[in-house]
PDB file of N, CA, C, O and CB in Angstrom:
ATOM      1  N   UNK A   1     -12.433  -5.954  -0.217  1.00  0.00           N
ATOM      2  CA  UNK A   1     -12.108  -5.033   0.863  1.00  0.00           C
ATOM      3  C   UNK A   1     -11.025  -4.067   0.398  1.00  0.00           C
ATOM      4  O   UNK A   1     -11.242  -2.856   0.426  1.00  0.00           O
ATOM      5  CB  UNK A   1     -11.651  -5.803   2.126  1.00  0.00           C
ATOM      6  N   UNK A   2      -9.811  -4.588  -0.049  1.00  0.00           N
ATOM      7  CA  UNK A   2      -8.671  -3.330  -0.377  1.00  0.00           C
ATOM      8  C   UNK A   2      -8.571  -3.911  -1.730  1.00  0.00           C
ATOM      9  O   UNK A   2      -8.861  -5.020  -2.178  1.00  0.00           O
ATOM     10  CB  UNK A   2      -6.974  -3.182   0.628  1.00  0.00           C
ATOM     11  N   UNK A   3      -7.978  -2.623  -2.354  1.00  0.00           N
ATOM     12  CA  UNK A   3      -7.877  -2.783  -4.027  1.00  0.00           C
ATOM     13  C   UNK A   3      -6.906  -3.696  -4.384  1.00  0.00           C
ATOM     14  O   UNK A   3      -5.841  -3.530  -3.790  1.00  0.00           O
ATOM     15  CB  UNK A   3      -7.488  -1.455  -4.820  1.00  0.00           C
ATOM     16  N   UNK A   4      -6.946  -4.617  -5.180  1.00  0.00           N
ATOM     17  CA  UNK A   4      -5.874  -5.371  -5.651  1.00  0.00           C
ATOM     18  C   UNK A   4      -6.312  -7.259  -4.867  1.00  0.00           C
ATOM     19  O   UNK A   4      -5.611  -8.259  -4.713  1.00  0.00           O
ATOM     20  CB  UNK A   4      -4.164  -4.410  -4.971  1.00  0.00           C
ATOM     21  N   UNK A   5      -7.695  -6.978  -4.581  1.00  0.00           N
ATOM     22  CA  UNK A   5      -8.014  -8.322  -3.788  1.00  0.00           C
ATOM     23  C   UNK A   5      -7.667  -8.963  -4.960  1.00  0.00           C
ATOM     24  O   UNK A   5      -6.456  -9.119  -4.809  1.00  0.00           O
ATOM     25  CB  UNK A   5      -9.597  -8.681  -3.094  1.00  0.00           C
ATOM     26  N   UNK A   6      -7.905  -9.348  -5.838  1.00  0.00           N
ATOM     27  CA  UNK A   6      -7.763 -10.126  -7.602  1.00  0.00           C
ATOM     28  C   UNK A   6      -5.749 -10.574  -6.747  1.00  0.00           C
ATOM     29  O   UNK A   6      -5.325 -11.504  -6.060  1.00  0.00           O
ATOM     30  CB  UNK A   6      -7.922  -8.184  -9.943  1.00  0.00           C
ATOM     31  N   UNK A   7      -5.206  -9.490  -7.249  1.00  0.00           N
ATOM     32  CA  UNK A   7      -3.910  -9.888  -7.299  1.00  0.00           C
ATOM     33  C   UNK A   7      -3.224 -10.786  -5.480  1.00  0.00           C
ATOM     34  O   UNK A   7      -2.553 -11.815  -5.400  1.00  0.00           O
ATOM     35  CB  UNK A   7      -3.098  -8.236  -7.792  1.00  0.00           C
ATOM     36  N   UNK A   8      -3.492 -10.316  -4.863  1.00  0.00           N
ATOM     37  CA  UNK A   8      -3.744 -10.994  -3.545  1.00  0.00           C
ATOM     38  C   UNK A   8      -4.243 -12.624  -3.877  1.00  0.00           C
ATOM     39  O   UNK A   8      -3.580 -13.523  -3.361  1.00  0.00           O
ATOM     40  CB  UNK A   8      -5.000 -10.065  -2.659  1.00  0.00           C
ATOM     41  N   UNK A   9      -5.116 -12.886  -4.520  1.00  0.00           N
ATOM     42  CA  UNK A   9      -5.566 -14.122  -4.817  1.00  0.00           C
ATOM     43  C   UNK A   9      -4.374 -14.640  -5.930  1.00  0.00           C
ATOM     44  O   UNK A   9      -3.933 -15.757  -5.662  1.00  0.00           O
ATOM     45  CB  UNK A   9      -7.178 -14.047  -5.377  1.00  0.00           C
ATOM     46  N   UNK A  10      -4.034 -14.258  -6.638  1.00  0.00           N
ATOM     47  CA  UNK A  10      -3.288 -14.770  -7.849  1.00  0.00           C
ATOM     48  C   UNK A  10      -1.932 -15.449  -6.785  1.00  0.00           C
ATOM     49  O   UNK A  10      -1.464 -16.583  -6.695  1.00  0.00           O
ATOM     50  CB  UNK A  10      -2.800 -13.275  -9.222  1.00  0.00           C
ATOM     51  N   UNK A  11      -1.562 -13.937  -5.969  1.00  0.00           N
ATOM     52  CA  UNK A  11      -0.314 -14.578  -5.236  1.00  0.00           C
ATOM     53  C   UNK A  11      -0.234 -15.826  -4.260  1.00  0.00           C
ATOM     54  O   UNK A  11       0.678 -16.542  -3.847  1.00  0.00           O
ATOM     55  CB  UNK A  11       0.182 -13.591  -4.471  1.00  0.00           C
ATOM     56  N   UNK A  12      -1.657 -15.753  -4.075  1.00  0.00           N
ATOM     57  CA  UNK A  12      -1.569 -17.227  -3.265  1.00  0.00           C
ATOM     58  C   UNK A  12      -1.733 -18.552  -4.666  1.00  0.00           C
ATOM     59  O   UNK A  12      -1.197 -19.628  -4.399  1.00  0.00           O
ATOM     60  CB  UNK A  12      -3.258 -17.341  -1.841  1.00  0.00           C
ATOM     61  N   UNK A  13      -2.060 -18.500  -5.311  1.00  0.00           N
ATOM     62  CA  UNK A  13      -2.116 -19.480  -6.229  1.00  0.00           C
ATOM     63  C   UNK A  13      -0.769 -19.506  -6.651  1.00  0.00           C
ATOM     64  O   UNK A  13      -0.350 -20.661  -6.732  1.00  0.00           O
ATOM     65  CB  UNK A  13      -3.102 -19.288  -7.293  1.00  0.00           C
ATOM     66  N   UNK A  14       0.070 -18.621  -6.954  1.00  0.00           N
ATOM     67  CA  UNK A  14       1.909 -18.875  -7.009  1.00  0.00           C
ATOM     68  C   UNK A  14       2.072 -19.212  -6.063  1.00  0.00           C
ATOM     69  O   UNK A  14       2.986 -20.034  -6.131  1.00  0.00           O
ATOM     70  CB  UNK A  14       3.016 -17.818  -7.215  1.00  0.00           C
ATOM     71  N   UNK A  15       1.600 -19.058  -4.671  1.00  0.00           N
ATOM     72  CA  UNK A  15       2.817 -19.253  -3.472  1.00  0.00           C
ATOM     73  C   UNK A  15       2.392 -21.050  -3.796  1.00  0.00           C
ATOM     74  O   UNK A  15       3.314 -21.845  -3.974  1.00  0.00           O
ATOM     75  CB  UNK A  15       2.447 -18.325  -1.294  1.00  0.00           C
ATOM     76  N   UNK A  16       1.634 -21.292  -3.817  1.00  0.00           N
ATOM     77  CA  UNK A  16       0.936 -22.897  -3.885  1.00  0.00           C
ATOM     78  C   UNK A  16       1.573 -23.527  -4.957  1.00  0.00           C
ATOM     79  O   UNK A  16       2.317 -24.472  -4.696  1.00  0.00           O
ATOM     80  CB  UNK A  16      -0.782 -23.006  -4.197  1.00  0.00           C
ATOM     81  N   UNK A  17       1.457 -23.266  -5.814  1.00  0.00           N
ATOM     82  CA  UNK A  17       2.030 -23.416  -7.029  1.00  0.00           C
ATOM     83  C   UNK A  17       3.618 -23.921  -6.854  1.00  0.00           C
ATOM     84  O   UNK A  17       3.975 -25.033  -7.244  1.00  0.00           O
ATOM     85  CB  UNK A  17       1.870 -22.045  -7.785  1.00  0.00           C
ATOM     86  N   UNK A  18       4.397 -23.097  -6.308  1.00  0.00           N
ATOM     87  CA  UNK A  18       5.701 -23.236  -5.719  1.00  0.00           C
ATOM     88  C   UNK A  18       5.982 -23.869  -4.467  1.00  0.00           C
ATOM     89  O   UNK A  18       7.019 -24.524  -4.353  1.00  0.00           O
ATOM     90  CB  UNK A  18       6.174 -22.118  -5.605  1.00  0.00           C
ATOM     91  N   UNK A  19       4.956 -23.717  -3.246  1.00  0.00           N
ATOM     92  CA  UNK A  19       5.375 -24.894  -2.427  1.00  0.00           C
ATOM     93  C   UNK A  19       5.121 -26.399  -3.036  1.00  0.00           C
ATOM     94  O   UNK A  19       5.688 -27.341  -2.482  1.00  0.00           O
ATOM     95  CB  UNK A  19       4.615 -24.777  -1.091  1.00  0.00           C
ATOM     96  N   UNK A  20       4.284 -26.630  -4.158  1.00  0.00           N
ATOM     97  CA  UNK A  20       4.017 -27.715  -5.054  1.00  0.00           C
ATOM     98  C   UNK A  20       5.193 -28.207  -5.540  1.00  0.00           C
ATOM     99  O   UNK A  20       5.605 -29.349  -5.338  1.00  0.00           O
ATOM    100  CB  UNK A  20       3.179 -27.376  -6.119  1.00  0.00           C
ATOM    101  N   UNK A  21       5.761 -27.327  -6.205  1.00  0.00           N
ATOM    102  CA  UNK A  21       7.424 -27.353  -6.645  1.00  0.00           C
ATOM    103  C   UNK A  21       8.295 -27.935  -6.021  1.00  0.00           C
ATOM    104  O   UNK A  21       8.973 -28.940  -6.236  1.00  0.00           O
ATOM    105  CB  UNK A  21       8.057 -26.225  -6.683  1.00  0.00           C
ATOM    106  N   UNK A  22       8.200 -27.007  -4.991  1.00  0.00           N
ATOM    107  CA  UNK A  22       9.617 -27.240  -3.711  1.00  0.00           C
ATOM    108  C   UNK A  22       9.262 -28.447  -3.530  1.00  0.00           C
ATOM    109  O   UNK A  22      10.236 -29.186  -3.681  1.00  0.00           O
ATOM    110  CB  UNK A  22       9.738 -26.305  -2.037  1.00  0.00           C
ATOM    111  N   UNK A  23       8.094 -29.140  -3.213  1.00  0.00           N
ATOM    112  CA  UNK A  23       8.193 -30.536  -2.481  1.00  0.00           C
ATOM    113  C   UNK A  23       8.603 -31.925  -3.518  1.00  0.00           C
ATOM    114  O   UNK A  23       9.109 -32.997  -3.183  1.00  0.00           O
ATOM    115  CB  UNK A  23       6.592 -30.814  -1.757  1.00  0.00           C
ATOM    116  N   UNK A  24       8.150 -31.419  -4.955  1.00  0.00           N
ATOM    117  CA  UNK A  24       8.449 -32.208  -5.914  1.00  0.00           C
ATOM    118  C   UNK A  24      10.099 -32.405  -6.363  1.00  0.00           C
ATOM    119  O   UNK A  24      10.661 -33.118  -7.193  1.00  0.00           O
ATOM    120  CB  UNK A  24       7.631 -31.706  -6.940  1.00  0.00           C
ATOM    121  N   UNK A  25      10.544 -31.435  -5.411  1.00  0.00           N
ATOM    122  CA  UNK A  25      12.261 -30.985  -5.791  1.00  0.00           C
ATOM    123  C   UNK A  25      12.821 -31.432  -4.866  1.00  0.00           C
ATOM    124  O   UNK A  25      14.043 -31.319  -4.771  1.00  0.00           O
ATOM    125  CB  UNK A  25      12.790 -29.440  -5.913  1.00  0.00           C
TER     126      UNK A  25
END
């Protein structure tokens, strides 16, 4: 739909990535 869907996806795989973190911390 809007340009940059790719990077939109990446940022949810960091945000996950890091609430993964935070809870391990």
């Amino acid at each position: 739909e809007r340009k940059g869907g790719i990077k939109v996806a990446s940022v949810d795989e960091l945000i996950d990535k890091l609430k993964n973190e935070a809870k391990v911390l």
